[in-house]
DRENZARO-203957 format. One record per residue (C-alpha): residue number from 1; x, y, z; residue in one letter. Coordinates in pm, 1 decimal. Last residue first. Example, Ala and Ser with C-alpha at 12.3 -4.5 7.8 and 13.67 -1.06 7.14 Angstrom:
residues 2
<r pos="2" xx="1367.0" yy="-106.0" zz="714.0" code="S"/>
<r pos="1" xx="1230.0" yy="-450.0" zz="780.0" code="A"/>
END
This chain:
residues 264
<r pos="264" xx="981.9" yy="789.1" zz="15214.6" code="X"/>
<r pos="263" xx="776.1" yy="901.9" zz="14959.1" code="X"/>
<r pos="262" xx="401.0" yy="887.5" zz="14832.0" code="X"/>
<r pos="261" xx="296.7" yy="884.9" zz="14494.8" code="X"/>
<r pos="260" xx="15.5" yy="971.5" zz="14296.4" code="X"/>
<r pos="259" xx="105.4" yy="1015.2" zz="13881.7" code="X"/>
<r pos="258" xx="-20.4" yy="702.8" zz="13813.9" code="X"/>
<r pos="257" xx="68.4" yy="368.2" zz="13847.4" code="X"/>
<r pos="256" xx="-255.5" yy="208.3" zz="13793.5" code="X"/>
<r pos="255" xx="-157.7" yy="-43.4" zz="14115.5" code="X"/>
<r pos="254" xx="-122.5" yy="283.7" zz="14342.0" code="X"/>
<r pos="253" xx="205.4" yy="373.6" zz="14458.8" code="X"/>
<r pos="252" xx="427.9" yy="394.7" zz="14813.7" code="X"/>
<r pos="251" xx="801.8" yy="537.6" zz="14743.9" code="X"/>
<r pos="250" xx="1144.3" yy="334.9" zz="14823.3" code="X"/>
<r pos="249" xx="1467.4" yy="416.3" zz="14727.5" code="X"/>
<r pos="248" xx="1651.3" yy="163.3" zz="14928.0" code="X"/>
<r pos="247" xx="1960.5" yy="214.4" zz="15166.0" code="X"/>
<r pos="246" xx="1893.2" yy="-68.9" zz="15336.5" code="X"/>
<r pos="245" xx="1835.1" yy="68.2" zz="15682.0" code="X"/>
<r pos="244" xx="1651.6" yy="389.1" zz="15475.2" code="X"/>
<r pos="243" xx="1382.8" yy="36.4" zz="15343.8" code="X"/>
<r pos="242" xx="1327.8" yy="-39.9" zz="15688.9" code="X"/>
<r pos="241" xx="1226.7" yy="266.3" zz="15808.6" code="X"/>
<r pos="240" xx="1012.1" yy="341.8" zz="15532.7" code="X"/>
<r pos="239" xx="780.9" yy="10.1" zz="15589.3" code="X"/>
<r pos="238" xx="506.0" yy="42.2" zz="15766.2" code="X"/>
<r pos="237" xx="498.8" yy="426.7" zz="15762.7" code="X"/>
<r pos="236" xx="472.8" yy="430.1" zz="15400.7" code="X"/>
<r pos="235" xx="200.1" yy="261.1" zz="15407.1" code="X"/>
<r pos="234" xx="167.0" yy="-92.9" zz="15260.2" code="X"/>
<r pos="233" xx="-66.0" yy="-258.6" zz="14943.1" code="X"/>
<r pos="232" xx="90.6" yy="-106.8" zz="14701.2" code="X"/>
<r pos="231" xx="474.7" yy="-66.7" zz="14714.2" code="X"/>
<r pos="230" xx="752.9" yy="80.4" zz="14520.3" code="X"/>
<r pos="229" xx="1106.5" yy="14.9" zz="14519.1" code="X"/>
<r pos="228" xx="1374.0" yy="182.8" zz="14271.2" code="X"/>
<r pos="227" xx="1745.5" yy="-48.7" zz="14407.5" code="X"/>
<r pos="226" xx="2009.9" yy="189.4" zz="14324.0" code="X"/>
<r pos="225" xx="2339.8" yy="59.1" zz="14236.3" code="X"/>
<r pos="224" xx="2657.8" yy="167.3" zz="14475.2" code="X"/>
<r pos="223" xx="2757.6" yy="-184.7" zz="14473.3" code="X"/>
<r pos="222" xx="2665.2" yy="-273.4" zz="14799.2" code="X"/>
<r pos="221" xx="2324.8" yy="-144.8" zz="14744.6" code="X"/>
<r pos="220" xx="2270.0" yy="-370.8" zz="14462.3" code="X"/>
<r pos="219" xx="2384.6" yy="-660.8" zz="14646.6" code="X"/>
<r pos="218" xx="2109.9" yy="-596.1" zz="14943.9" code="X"/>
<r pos="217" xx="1797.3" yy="-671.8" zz="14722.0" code="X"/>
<r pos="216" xx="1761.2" yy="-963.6" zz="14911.5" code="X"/>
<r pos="215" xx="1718.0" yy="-753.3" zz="15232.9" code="X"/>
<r pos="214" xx="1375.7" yy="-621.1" zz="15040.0" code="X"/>
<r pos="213" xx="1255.6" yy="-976.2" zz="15059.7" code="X"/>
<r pos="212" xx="974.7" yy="-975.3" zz="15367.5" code="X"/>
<r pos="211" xx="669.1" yy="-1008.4" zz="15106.9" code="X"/>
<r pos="210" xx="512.0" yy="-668.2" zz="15158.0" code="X"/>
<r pos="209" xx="838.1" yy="-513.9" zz="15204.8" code="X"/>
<r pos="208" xx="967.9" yy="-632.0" zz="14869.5" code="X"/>
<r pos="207" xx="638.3" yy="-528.2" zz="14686.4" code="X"/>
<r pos="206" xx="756.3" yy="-456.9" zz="14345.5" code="X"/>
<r pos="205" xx="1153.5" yy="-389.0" zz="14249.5" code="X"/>
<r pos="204" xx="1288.1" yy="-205.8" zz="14006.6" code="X"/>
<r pos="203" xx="1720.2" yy="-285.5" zz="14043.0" code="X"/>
<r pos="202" xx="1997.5" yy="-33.5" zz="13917.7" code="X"/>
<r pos="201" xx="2283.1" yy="-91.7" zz="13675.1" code="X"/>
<r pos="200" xx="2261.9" yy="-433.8" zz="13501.5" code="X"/>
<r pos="199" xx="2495.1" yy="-741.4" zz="13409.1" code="X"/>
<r pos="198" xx="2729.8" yy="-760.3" zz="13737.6" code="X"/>
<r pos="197" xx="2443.2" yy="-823.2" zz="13931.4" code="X"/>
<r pos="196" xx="2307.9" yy="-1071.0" zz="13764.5" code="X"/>
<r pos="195" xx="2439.2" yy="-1418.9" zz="13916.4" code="X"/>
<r pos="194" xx="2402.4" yy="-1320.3" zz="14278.6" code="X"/>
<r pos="193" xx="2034.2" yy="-1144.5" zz="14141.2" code="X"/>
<r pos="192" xx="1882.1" yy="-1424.0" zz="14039.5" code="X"/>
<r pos="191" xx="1683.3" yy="-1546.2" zz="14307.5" code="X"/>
<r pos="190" xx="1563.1" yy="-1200.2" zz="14332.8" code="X"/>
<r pos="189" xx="1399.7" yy="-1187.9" zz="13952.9" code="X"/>
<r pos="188" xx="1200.0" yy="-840.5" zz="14076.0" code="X"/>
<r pos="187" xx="1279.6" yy="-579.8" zz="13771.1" code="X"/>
<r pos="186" xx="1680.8" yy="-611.6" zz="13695.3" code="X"/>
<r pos="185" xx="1746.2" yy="-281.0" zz="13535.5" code="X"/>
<r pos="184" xx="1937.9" yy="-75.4" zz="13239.4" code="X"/>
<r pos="183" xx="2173.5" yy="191.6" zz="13163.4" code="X"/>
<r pos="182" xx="2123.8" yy="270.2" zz="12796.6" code="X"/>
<r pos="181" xx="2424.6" yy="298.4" zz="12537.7" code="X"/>
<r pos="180" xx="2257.2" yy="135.0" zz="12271.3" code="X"/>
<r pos="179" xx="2533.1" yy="-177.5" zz="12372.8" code="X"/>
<r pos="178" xx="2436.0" yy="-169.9" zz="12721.7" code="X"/>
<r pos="177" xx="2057.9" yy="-190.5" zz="12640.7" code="X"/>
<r pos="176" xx="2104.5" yy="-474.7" zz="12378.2" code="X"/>
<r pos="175" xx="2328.1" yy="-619.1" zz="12645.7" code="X"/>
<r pos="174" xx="2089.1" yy="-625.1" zz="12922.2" code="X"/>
<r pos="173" xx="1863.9" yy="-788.7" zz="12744.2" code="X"/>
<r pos="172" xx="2088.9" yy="-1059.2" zz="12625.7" code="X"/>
<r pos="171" xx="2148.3" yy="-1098.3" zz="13029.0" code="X"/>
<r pos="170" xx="1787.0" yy="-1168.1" zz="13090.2" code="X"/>
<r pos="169" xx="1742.3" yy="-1384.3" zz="12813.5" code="X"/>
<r pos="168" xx="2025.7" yy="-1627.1" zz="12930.3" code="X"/>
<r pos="167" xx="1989.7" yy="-1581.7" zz="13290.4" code="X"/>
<r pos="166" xx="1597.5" yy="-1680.2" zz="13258.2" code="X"/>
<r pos="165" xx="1698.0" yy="-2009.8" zz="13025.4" code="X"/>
<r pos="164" xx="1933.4" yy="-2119.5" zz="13300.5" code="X"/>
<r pos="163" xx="1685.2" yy="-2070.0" zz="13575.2" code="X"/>
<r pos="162" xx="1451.9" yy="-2299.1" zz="13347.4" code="X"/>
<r pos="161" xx="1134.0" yy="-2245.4" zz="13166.1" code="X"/>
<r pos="160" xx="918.2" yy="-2547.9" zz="13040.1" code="X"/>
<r pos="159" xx="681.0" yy="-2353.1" zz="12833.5" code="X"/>
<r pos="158" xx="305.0" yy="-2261.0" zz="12956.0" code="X"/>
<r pos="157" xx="423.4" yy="-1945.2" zz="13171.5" code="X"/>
<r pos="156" xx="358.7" yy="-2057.5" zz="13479.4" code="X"/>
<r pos="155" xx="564.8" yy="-1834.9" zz="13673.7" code="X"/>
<r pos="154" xx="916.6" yy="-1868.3" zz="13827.8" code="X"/>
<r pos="153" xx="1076.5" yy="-1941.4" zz="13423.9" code="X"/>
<r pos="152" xx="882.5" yy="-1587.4" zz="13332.1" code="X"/>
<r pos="151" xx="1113.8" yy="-1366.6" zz="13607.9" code="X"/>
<r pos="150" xx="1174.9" yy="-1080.1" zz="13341.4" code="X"/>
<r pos="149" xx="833.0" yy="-928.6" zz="13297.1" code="X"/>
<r pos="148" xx="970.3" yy="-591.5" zz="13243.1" code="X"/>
<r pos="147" xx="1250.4" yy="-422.6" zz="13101.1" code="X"/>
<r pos="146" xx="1359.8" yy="-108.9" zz="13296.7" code="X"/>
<r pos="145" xx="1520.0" yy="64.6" zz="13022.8" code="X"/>
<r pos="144" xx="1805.8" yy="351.1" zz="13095.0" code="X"/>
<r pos="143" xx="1908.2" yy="742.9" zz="12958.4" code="X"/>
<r pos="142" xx="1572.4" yy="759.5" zz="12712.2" code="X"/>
<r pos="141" xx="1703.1" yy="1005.1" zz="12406.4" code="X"/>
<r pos="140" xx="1398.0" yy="932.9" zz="12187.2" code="X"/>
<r pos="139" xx="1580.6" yy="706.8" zz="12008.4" code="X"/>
<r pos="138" xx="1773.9" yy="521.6" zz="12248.8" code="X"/>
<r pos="137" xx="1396.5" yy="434.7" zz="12355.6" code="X"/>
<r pos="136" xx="1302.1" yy="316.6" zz="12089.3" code="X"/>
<r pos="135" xx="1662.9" yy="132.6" zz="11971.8" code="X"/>
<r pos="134" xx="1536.4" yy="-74.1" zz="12295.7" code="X"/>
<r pos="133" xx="1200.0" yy="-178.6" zz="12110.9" code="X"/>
<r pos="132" xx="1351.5" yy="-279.6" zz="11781.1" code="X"/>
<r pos="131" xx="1680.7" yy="-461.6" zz="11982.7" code="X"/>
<r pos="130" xx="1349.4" yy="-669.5" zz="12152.8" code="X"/>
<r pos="129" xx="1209.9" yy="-766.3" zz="11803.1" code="X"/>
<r pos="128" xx="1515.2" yy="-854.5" zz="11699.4" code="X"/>
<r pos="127" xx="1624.8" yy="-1075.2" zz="12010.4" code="X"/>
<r pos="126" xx="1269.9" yy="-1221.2" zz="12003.7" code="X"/>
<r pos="125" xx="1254.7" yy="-1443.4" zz="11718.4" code="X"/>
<r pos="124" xx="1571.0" yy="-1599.0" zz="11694.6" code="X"/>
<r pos="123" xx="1602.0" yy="-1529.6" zz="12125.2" code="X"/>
<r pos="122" xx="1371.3" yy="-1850.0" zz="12100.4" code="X"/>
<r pos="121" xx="1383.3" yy="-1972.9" zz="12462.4" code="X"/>
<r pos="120" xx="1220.0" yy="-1694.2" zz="12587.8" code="X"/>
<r pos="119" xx="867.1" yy="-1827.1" zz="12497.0" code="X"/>
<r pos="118" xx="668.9" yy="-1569.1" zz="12617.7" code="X"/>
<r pos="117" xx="425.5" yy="-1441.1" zz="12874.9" code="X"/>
<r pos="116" xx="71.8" yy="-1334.0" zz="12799.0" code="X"/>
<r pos="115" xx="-52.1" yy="-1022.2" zz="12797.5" code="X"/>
<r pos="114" xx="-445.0" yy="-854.8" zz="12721.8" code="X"/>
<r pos="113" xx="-541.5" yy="-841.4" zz="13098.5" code="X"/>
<r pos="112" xx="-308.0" yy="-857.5" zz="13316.2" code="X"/>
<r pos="111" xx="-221.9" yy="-1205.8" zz="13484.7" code="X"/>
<r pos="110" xx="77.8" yy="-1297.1" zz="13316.9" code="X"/>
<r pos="109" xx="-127.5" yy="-1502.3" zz="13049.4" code="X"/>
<r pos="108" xx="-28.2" yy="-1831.0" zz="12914.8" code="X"/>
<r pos="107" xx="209.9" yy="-1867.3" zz="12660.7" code="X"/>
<r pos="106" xx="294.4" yy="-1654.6" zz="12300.7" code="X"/>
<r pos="105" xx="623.0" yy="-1791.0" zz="12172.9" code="X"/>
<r pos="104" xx="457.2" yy="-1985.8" zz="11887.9" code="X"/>
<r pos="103" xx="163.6" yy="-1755.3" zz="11800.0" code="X"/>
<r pos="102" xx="431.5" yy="-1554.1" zz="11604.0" code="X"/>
<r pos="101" xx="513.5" yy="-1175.7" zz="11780.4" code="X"/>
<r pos="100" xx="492.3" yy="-921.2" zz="11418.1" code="X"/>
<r pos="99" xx="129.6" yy="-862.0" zz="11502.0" code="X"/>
<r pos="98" xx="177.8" yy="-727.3" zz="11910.7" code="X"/>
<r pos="97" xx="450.8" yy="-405.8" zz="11710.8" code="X"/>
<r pos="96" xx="177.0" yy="-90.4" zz="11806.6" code="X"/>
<r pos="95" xx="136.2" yy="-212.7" zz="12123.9" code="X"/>
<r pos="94" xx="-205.4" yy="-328.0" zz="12248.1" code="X"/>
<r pos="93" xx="-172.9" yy="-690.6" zz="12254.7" code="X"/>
<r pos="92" xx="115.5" yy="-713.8" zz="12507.0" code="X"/>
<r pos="91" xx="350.0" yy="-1030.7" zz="12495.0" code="X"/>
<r pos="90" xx="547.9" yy="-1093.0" zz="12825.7" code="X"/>
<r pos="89" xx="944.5" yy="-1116.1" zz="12876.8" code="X"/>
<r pos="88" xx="1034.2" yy="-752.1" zz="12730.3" code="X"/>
<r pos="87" xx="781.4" yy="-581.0" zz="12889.7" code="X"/>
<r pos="86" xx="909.1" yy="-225.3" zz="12822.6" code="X"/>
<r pos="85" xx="954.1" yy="99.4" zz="13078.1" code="X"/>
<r pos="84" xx="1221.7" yy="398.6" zz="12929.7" code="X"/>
<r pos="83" xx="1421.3" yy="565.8" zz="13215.5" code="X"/>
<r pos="82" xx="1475.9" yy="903.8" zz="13232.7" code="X"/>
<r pos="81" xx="1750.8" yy="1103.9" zz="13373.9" code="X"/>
<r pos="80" xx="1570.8" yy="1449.0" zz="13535.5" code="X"/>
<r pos="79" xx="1690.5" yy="1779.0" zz="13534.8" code="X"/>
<r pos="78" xx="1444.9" yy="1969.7" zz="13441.5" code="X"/>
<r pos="77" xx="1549.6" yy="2008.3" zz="13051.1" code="X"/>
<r pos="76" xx="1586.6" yy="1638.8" zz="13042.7" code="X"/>
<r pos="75" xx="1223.8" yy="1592.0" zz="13162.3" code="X"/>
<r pos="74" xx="1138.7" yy="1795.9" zz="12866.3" code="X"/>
<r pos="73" xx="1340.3" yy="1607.5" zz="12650.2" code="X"/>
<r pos="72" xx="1204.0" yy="1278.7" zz="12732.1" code="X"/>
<r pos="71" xx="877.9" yy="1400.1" zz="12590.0" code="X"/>
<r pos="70" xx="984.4" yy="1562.4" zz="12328.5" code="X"/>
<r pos="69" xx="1140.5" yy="1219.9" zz="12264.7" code="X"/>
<r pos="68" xx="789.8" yy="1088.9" zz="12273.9" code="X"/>
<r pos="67" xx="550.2" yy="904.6" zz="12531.4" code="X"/>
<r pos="66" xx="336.2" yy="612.7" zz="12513.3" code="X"/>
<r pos="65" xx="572.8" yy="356.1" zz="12422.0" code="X"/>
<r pos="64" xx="876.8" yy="384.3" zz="12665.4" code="X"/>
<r pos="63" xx="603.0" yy="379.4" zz="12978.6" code="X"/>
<r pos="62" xx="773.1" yy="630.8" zz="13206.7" code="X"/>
<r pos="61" xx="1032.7" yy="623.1" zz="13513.5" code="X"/>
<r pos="60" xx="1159.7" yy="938.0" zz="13620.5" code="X"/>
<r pos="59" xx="1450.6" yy="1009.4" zz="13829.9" code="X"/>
<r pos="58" xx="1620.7" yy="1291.5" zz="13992.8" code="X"/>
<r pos="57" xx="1286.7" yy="1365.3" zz="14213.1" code="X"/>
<r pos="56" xx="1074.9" yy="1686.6" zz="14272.0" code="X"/>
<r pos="55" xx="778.0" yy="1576.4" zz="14111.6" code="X"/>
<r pos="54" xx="693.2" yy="1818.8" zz="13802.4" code="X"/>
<r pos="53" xx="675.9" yy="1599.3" zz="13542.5" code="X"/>
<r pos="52" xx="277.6" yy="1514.5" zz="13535.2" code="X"/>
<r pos="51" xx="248.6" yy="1257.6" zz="13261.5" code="X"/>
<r pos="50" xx="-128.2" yy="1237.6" zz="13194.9" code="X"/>
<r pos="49" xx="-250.8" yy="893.7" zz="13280.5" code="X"/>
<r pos="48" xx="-76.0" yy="551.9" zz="13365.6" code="X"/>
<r pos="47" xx="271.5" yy="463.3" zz="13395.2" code="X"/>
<r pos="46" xx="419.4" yy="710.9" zz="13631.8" code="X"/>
<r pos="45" xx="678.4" yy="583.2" zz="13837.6" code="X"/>
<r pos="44" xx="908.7" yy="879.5" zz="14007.0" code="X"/>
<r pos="43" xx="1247.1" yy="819.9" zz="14181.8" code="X"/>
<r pos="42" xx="1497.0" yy="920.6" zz="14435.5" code="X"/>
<r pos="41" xx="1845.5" yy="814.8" zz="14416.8" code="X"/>
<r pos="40" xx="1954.9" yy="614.0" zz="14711.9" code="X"/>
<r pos="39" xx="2251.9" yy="433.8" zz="14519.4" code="X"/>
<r pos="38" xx="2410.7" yy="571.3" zz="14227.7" code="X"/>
<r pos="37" xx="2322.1" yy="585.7" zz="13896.9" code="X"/>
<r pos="36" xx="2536.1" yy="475.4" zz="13599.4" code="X"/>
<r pos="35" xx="2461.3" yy="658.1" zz="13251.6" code="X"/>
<r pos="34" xx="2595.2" yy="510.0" zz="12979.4" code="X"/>
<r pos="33" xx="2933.8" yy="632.8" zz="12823.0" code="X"/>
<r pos="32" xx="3096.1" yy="312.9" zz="12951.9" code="X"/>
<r pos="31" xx="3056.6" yy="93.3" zz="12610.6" code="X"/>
<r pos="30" xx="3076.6" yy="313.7" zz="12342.6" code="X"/>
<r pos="29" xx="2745.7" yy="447.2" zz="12187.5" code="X"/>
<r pos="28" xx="2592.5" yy="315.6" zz="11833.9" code="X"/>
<r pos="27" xx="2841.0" yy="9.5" zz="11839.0" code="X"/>
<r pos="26" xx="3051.9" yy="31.1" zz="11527.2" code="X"/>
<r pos="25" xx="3000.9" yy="-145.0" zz="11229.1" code="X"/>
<r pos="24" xx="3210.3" yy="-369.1" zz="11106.0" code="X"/>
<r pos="23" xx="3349.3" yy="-304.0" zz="10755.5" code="X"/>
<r pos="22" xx="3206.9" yy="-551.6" zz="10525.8" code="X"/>
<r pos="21" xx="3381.9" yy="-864.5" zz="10352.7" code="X"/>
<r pos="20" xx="3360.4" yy="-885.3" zz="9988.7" code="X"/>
<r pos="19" xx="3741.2" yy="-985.1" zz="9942.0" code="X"/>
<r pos="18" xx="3824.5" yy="-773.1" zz="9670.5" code="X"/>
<r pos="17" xx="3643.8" yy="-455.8" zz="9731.1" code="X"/>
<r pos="16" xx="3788.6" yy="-459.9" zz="10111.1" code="X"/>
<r pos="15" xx="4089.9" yy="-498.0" zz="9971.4" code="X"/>
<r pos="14" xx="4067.6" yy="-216.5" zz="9691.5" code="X"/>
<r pos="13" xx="3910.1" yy="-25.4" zz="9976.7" code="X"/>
<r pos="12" xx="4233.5" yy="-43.8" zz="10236.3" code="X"/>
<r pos="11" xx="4531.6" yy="41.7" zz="9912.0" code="X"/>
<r pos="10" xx="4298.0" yy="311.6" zz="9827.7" code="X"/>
<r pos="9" xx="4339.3" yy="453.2" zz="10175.3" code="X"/>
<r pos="8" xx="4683.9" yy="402.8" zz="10173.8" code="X"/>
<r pos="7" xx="4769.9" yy="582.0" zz="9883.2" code="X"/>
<r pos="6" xx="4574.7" yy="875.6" zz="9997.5" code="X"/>
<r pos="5" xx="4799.1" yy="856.2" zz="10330.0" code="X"/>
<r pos="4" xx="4652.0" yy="830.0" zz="10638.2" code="X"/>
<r pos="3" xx="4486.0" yy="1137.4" zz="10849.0" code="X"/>
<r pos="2" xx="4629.5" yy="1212.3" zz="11167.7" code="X"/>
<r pos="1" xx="4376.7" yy="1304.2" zz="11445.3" code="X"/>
END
């Protein structure tokens, strides 16, 4: 690269000296370096317990908090992409950041014990907090976040949640994640996805088969996006031969999300 002229360069800081106005900063990874997965990738959702990394999948899938970037390396080193799980639309009392969420945007509870949902509407509070959590896991070298909790305005949440207030949040997530460089996920939200697709790279999806939705998930496949699908209260055998129709990447888990797993 050609280097300006000294005089030049003096000429550009007396001006910026002059009219007090800050060089922007750069994003901290150009937009299209992210990963982008592809569809029918096979995946690993471990949550709970002692990380055991030695499932023979592409993909792992890991609680963003509880593990470090040596962590995330070591997966790396076996040739796994990792993607960093956060509840970004419910409030959880044990993480290390619960004292810096106000009582104002805490709601009702989500149904696990020690979270309640929150107040979505006031991005003033929770954009910051949620860039905090999402530079985490760019951080420790995490390759996508699966943000959780992301279908509050379809729950009673105790604030008066609209569709329109969902998409808003939902796609501010997905650019804090897009603009750290991190590919990132829909989790459940299928009313949403006609007008989300476009904003996130791969789908996490709970019980589709159970509930008769998994065609709903269809979009994703289209587009060459995986759709990660896990259920808990069906066998494999009830519903694997349904979810290789749609092209999903589909595995059987207990609700503690540990290391157990069971493929299609």
């Amino acid at each position: 690269m050609r280097r300006p002229p000294l005089l030049l360069v003096l000429l550009l800081l007396l001006l910026t000296a002059c009219t007090g106005t800050p060089a922007p900063e750069p994003d901290p990874a150009p937009r299209g370096e992210r990963w982008r997965p592809k569809a029918g990738l096979a995946w690993q959702w471990q949550l709970s317990g002692k990380l055991d990394p030695t499932a023979d999948v592409p993909v792992y899938d890991i609680d963003g908090f509880d593990h470090s970037a040596a962590t995330v390396a070591d997966l790396h080193r076996r040739g796994r992409k990792v993607i960093c799980y956060l509840s970004t639309g419910a409030w959880e009392e044990f993480r290390p950041d619960a004292g810096r969420f106000p009582a104002s945007v805490l709601g009702e509870g989500n149904g696990w014990e020690g979270e309640r949902w929150l107040d979505i509407r006031r991005t003033d509070v929770l954009e910051p907090l949620m860039a905090e959590r999402i530079e985490m896991c760019r951080a420790k070298g995490f390759d996508a976040v699966e943000p959780d909790n992301m279908d509050g305005y379809a729950n009673r949440t105790g604030f008066p949640l609209t569709a329109a207030d969902q998409l808003r949040y939902n796609r501010l997530i997905a650019r804090l994640a897009h603009d750290r460089g991190l590919a990132v996920g829909l989790k459940n939200d299928l009313d949403q996805i006609p007008q989300l697709l476009d904003d996130f790279d791969f789908a996490v999806n709970e019980q589709c088969a159970e509930y008769d939705e998994c065609h709903r998930l269809a979009p994703f496949v289209a587009a060459d996006k995986p759709v990660f699908h896990a259920e808990y209260e069906r066998s494999t055998e009830t519903f694997c031969a349904r979810s290789r129709e749609l092209g999903l990447s589909s595995i059987q888990k207990k609700y503690e999300l540990g290391a157990w797993r069971r493929a299609c």
